[in-house]
C-alpha positions in Angstrom: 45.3 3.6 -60.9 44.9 0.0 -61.4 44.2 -0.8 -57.7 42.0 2.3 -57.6 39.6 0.5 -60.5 39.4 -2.7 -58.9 38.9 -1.2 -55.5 35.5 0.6 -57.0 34.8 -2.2 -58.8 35.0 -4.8 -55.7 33.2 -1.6 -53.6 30.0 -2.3 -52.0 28.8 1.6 -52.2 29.1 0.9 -56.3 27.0 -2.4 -55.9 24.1 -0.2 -53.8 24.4 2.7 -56.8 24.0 0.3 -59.5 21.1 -1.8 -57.6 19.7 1.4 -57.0 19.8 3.3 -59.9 18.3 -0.3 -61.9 15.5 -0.3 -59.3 14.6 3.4 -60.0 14.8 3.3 -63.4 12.7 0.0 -63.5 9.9 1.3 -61.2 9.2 4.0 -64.0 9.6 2.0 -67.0 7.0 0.0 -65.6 4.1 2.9 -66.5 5.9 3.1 -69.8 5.1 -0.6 -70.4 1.5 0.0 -69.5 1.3 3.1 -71.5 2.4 1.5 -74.7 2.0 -2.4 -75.1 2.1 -2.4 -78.6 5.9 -1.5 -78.0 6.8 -3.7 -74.6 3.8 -6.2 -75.1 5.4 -9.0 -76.6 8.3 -9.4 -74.0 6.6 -12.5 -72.4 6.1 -14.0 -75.9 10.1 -14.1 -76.9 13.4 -14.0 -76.1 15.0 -10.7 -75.0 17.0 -10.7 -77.7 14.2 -11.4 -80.1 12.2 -8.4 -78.7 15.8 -6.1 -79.1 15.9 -6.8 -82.8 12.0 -6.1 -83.3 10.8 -3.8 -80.7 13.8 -2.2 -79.1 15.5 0.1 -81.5 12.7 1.0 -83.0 12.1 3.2 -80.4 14.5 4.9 -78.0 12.6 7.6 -76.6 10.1 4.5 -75.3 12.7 2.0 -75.3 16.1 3.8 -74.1 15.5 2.9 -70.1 15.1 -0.4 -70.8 18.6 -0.7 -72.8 20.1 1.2 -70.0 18.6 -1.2 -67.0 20.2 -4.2 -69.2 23.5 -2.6 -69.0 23.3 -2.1 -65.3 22.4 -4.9 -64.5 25.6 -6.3 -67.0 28.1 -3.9 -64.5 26.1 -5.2 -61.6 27.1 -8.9 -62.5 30.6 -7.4 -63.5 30.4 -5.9 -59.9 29.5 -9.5 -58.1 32.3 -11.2 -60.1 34.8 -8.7 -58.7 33.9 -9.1 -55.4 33.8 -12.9 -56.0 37.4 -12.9 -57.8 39.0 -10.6 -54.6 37.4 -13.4 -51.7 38.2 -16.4 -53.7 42.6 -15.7 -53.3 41.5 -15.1 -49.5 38.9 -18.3 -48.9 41.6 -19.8 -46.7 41.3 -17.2 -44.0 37.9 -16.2 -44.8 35.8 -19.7 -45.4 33.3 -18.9 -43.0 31.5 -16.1 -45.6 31.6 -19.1 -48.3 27.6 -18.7 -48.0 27.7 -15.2 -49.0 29.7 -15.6 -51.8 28.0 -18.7 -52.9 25.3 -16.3 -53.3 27.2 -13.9 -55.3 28.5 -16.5 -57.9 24.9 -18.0 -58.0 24.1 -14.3 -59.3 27.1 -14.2 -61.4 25.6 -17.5 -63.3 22.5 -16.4 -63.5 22.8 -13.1 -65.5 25.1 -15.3 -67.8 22.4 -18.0 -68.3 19.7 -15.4 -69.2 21.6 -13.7 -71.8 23.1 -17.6 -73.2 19.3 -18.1 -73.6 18.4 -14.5 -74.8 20.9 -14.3 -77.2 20.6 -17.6 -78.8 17.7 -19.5 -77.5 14.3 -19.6 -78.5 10.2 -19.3 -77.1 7.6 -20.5 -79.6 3.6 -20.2 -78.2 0.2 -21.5 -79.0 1.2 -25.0 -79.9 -2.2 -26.9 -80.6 -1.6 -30.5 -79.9 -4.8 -33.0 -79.8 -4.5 -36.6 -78.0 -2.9 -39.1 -79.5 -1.4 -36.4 -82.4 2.6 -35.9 -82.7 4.0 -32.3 -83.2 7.3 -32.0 -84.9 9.6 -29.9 -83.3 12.0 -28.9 -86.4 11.5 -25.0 -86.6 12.5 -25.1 -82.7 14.5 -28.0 -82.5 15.6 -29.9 -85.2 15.2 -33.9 -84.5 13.1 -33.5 -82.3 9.2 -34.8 -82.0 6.3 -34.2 -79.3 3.4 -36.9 -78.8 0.2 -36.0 -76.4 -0.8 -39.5 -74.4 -3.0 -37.7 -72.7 -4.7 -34.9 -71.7 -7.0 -34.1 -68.3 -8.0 -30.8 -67.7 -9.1 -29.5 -64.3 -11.9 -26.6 -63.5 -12.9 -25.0 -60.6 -16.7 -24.5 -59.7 -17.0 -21.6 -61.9 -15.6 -23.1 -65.1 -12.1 -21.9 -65.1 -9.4 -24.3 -65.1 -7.4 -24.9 -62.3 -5.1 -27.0 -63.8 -3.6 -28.6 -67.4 -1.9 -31.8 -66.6 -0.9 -33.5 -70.1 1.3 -36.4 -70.6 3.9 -36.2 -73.1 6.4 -38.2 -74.8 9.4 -36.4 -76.5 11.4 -38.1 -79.3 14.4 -37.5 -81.0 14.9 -38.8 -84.1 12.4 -41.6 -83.8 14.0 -42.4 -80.7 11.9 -42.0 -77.0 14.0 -39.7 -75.1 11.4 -38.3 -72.1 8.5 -38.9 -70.6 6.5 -37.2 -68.2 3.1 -35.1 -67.4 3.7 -31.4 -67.2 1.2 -29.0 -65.1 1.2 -25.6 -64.1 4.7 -24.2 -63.1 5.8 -27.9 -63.6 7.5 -28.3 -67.1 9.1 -30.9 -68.7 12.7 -30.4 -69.9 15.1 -32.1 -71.9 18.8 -30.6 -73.5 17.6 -27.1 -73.5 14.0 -27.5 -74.4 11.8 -26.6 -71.9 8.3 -27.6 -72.8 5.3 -25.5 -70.1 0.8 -25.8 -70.7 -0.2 -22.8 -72.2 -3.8 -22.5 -72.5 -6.2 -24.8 -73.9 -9.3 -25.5 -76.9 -12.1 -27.5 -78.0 -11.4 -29.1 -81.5 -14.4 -31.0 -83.3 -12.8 -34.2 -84.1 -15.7 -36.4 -85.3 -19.4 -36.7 -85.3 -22.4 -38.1 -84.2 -24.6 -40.2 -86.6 -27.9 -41.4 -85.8 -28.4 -44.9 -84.7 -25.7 -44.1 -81.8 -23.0 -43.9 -84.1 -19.8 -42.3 -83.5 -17.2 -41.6 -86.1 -13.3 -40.4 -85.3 -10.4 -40.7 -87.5 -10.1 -44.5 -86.8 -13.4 -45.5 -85.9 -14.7 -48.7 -87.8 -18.4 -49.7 -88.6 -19.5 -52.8 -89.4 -22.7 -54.4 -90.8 -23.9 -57.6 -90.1 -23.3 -59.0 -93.9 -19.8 -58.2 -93.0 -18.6 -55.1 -94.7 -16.5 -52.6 -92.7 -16.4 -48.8 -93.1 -13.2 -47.4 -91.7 -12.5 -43.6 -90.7 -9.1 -43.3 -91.8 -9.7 -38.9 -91.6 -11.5 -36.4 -90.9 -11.5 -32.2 -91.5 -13.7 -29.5 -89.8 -13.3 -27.5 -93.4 -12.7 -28.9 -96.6 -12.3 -26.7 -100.0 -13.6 -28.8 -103.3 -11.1 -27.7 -106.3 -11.8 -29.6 -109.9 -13.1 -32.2 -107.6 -10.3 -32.6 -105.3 -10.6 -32.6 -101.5 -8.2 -29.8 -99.6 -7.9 -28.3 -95.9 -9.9 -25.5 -94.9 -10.2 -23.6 -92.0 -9.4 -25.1 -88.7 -13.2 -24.0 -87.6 -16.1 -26.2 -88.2 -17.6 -25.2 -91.7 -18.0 -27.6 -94.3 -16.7 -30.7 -92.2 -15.8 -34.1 -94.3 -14.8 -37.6 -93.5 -11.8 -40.1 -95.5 -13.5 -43.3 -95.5 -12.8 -46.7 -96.8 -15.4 -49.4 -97.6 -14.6 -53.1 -97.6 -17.4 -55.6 -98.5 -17.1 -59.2 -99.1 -16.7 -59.6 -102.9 -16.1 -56.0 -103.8 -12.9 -53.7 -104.3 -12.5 -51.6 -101.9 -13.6 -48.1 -101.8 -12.1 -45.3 -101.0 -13.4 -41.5 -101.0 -14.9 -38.7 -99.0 -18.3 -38.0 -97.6 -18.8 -34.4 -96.9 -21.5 -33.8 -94.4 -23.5 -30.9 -96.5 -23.5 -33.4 -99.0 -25.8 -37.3 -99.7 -23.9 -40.0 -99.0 -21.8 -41.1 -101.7 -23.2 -43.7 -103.7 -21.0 -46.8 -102.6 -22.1 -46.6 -98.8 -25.7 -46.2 -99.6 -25.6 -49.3 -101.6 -23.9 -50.9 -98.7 -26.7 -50.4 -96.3 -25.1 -47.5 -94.4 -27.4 -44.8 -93.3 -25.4 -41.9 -91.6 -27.7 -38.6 -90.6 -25.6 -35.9 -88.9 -26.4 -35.1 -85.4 -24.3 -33.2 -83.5 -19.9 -32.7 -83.7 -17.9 -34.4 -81.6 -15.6 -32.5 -79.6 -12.1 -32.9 -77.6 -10.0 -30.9 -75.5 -7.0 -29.6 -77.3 -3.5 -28.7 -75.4 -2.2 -25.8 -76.3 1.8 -25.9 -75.3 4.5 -22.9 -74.9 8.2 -24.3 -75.9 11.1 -23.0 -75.4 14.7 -23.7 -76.0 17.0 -22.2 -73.2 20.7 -23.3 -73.7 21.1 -21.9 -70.3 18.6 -23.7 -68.6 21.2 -26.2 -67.4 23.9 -23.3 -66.0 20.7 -21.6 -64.8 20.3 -25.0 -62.5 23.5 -24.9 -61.1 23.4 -21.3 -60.3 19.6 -22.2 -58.1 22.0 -25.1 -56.4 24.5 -22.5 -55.3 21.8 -20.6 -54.4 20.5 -22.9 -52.1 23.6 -23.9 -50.4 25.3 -20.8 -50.0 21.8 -19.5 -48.3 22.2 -22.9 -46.3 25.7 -22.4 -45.6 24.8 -18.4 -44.3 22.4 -19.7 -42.0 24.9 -22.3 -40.0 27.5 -19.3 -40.7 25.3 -16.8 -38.6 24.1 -19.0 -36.2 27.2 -20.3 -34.8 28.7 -16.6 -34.7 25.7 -16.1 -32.3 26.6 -18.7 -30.7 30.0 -18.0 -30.2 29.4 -14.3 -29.1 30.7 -13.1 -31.8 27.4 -10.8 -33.4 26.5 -7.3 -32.9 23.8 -6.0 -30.4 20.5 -5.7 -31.7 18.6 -2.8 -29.8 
């Protein structure tokens, strides 16, 4: 009975019933998933096993095929393993199929690295990071901490972007731990983060004043009796509460600026200046005259993160890929050349 298990479970008839029976099943789930994207909409935007705990028991009449198609595609790698388990005793008398089975275990690893990262890892989307700002990565990865250097968008004739290249620095704990400029299909990754472009925004992050003045967070003014007015912030939306300052709404409303005045012979001053409003008192007396003109905008980087524990296993499983395809190749080409290949009519 035993042998008679393991034969049907190294058998290549049960590998084509299971491939088929996944492909089927697959190729009508498909106009489920158009049908009702309220229920399968969200798959790109987490984890597999994410979407199981919100989306796929909530469900089974909509939902069922898909659980089903997961667990054939489990006795399909269960399948592969055999196979690979009964060649591997015999590799002595059979190296020359090492290519094929290179292949298999390259499968083998890859079914075990996607559910490593949909069991336990994580995808996290719409990440708004501006130049120069630093995102902390604690809800995804604890330690960790993302810096934009820079940012260069790329747009075809007709105003869509062809590309998003943004250079990024990654730190953990303080420390600098990876560097590099990510683009389309090109992430960077570190451990088992795996950091893509998503999309990007326009942000205002300053304004225009006349007189050809600019004003970011950072920006200094100076007059010529030597007083110095420094941007140290600035908010598209502030809320005034018992004549407090707070956050708004990320959209330009009721923008306001931090500044700090420093004139020869005077304290320093600190305090806001909120656009809709006169200049405070202190800047007028020191000579500034800021009108509004226009916002200043900047393009904004909005970054997809993931953490994928089997990214790395999911590397070596492409390498064995590779060779074994590599190694198939030389495999079939020196049967041909040794006569030893069937007929082809």
């Amino acid at each position: 009975m035993l042998q008679r298990i393991w034969k049907l479970l190294c058998s290549l008839k049960l590998t084509i019933i299971l491939a088929s029976a996944a492909t089927a099943l697959t190729i009508v789930g498909s106009v489920v998933m158009i049908r009702y994207p309220k229920t399968f909409g969200m798959l790109d935007e987490m984890t597999l096993g994410a979407w199981f705990s919100r989306f796929g028991h909530s469900n089974y009449a909509l939902t069922g095929w898909f659980w089903v198609v997961c667990l054939l595609f489990i006795l399909l790698g269960i399948n592969t393993l055999c196979c690979f388990l009964d060649w591997l005793p015999k590799v002595r008398y059979r190296w020359r199929k090492s290519g094929e089975y290179l292949i298999h275990l390259s499968f083998i690893l890859l079914l075990i690295a996607f559910i490593w990262g949909s069991a336990s890892g994580d995808r996290s989307e719409g990440h708004r990071l501006p130049v120069g700002a630093t995102l902390d990565l604690a809800e995804i990865a604890p330690g960790y901490q993302l810096k934009l250097v820079s940012f260069d968008p790329t747009f075809s004739a007709e105003g869509r972007p062809n590309d998003l290249p943004s250079t990024l620095v990654l730190f953990k704990n303080g420390n600098r731990v990876k560097e590099g400029t990510i683009r389309l299909n090109h992430p960077l990754t570190y451990a088992d983060l795996v950091i893509l472009p998503g999309s990007l925004a326009q942000q205002v992050d300053g304004f225009r004043f006349s007189g050809a003045v600019e004003l970011r967070p950072g920006s200094i003014v100076r007059q010529a009796d030597g007083s110095a007015l420094r941007v140290i912030s600035f908010l598209p939306d502030v809320m005034l509460r018992n004549g407090r300052v707070f956050p708004g709404a990320t959209e330009l409303n009721n923008p306001a600026f931090e500044l700090e005045l420093i004139a020869p012979g005077q304290e320093p001053w600190r305090g806001w200046y909120l656009l809709r409003q006169p200049l405070p008192a202190p800047l007028a007396a020191a000579g500034f005259a800021l009108q509004p003109i226009e916002p200043l905008v900047t393009w904004v980087s909005i970054l997809t993160i993931n953490r994928d524990p089997g990214a790395d296993l999911a590397l070596l499983a492409a390498w064995c890929m590779a060779i074994g395809v590599l190694f198939a190749l030389i495999s079939f080409y020196d049967k041909r050349q040794r006569g030893d290949a069937p007929d082809i009519i």
